[in-house]
C-alpha positions in Angstrom: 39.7 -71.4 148.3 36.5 -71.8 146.7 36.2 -71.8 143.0 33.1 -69.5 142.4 31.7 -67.4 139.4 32.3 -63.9 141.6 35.8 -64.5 142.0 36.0 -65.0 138.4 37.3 -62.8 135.3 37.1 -62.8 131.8 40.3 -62.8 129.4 38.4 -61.6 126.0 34.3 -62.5 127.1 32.5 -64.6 124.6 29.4 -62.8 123.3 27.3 -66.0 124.5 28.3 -67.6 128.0 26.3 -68.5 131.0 28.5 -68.6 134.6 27.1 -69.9 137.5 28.7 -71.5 140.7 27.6 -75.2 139.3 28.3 -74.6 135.6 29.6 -72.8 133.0 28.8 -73.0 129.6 30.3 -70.7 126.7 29.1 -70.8 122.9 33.0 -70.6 120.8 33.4 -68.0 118.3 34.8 -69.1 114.9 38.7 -67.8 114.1 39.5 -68.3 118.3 42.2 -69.3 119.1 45.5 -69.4 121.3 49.1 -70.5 120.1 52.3 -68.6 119.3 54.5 -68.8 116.7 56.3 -72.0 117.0 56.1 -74.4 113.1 53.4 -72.6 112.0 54.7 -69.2 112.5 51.1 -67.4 113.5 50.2 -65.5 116.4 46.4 -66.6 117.9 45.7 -64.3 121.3 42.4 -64.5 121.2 40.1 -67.0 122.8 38.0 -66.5 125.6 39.4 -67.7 128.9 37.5 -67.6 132.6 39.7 -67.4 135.5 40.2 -66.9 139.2 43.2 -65.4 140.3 45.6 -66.7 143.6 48.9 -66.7 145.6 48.1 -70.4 146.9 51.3 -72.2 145.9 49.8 -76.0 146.4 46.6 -76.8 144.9 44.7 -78.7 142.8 41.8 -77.6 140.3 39.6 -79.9 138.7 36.4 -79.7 136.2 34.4 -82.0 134.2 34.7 -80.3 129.9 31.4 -81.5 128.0 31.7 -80.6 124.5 30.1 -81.0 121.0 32.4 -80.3 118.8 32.4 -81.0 115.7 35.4 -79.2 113.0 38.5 -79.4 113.1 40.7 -77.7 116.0 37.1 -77.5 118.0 38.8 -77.5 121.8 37.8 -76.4 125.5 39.6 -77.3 129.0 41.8 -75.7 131.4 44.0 -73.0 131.4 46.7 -71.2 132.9 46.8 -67.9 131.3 49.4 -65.1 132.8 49.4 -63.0 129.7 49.5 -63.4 125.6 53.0 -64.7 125.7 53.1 -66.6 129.0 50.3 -69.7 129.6 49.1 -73.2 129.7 46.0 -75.2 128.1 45.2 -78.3 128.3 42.0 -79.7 126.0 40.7 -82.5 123.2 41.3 -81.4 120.1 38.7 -82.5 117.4 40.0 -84.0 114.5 37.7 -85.8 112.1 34.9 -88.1 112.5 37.3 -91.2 114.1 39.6 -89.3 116.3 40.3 -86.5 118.4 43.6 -85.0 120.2 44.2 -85.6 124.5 47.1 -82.8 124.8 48.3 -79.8 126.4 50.5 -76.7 125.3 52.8 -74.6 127.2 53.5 -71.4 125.8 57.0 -69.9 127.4 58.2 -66.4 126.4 55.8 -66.1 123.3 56.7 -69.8 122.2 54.4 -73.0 122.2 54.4 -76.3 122.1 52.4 -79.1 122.1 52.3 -82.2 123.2 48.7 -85.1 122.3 47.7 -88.1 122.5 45.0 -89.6 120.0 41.3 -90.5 121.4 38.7 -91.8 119.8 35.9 -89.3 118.3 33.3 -90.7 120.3 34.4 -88.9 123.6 32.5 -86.2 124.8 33.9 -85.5 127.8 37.0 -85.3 130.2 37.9 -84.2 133.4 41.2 -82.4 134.4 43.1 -82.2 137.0 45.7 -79.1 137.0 47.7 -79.4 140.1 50.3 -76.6 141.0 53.5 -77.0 142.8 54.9 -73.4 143.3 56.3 -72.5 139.6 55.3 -76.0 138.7 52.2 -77.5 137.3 50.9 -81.0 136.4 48.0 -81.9 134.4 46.2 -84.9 134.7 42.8 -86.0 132.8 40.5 -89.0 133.4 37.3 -90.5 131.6 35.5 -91.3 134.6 36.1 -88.5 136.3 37.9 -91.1 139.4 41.4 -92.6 138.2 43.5 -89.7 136.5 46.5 -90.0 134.6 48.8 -87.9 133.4 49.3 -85.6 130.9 52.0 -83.6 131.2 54.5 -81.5 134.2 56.0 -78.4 133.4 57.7 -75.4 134.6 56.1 -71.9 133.9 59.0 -69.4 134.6 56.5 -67.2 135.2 54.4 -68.8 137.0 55.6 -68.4 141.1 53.5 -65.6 142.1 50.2 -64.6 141.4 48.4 -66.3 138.9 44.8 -66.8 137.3 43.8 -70.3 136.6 40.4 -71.6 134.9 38.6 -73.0 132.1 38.3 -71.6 128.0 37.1 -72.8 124.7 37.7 -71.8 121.1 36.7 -72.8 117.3 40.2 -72.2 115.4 38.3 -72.7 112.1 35.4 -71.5 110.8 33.1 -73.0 113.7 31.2 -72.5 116.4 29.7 -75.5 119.5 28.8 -75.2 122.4 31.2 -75.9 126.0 30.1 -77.1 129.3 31.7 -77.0 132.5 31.1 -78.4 135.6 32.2 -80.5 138.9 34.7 -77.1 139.5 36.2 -77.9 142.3 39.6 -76.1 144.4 41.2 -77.9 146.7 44.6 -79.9 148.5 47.0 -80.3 146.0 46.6 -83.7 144.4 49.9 -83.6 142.9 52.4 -85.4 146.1 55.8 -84.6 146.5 58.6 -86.9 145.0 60.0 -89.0 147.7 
């Protein structure tokens, strides 16, 4: 399994994106966004999300996000997205000038939640990891692109069949910066089983 820009689909194309085998960029739209319900109460379905679709049930998916964001909620990284009430992100959240947010959401019957880690502002880019495990997942992220660690594991209930993995970006706020993908790579799962 290959990932490669003709096995790919859009959830909700950005007006501005370039997709190629090597690298994908995509130009955020302000007001996108995804998150359901849970503290704030909103519904956000609306961010642009690239995937590939597959019944492999071990595998491991992982991309170097380079990103100039730059207002607050400003985010882009991996996704597992089954439909508006049923996925998975995992990104860096901008913040203000000294830090940003390392964290993932998993959104389970139309609820989210989220789960970060603070990182300093100055870093502008990560690579992930996203590892599945039949209906579960593990997300990893690394700064060099070589030692990983994780983020988060999680069940997706419905997440044992079919489903469409890849990369998205959004500008929650009134905002807009450019996202850059690349190092895409599909391959043995990563993610060993517990002995």
């Amino acid at each position: 399994m290959k990932f490669e820009s003709k096995n790919c689909e859009w959830v909700r194309q950005p007006k501005r994106a370039t997709v190629t085998d090597d690298r994908i960029e995509i130009i955020t739209e302000p007001h996108t966004d995804l998150w359901q319900r849970t503290y704030y109460g909103f519904r956000n379905d609306n961010a642009p999300v690239l995937q590939m679709r597959t019944d492999e049930k071990f595998f491991s998916f992982t991309v170097k996000t380079e990103f100039e964001s730059k207002r607050r909620f400003d985010q882009c990284g991996v996704a597992i997205y089954l439909d508006g009430d049923n996925w998975l992100k995992a990104s860096v959240e901008y913040e203000n000038d000294e830090f940003q947010r390392l964290g993932s959401v998993v959104t389970d019957d139309g609820y989210s939640d989220w789960a970060t880690t603070d990182i300093p502002a100055g870093i502008k880019a990560v690579w992930y990891r996203l590892s599945r495990r039949n209906s579960d997942y593990c997300i990893e992220s690394s700064f060099d692109g070589v030692e990983f660690k994780q983020m988060r594991i999680c069940h997706l209930r419905h997440g044992g069949e079919q489903i469409r993995f890849g990369v998205y970006a959004c500008s929650p706020e009134d905002s807009s910066f450019k996202a850059t993908f690349t190092e895409m790579h599909v391959g043995e799962c990563m993610w060993k089983e517990h002995k």
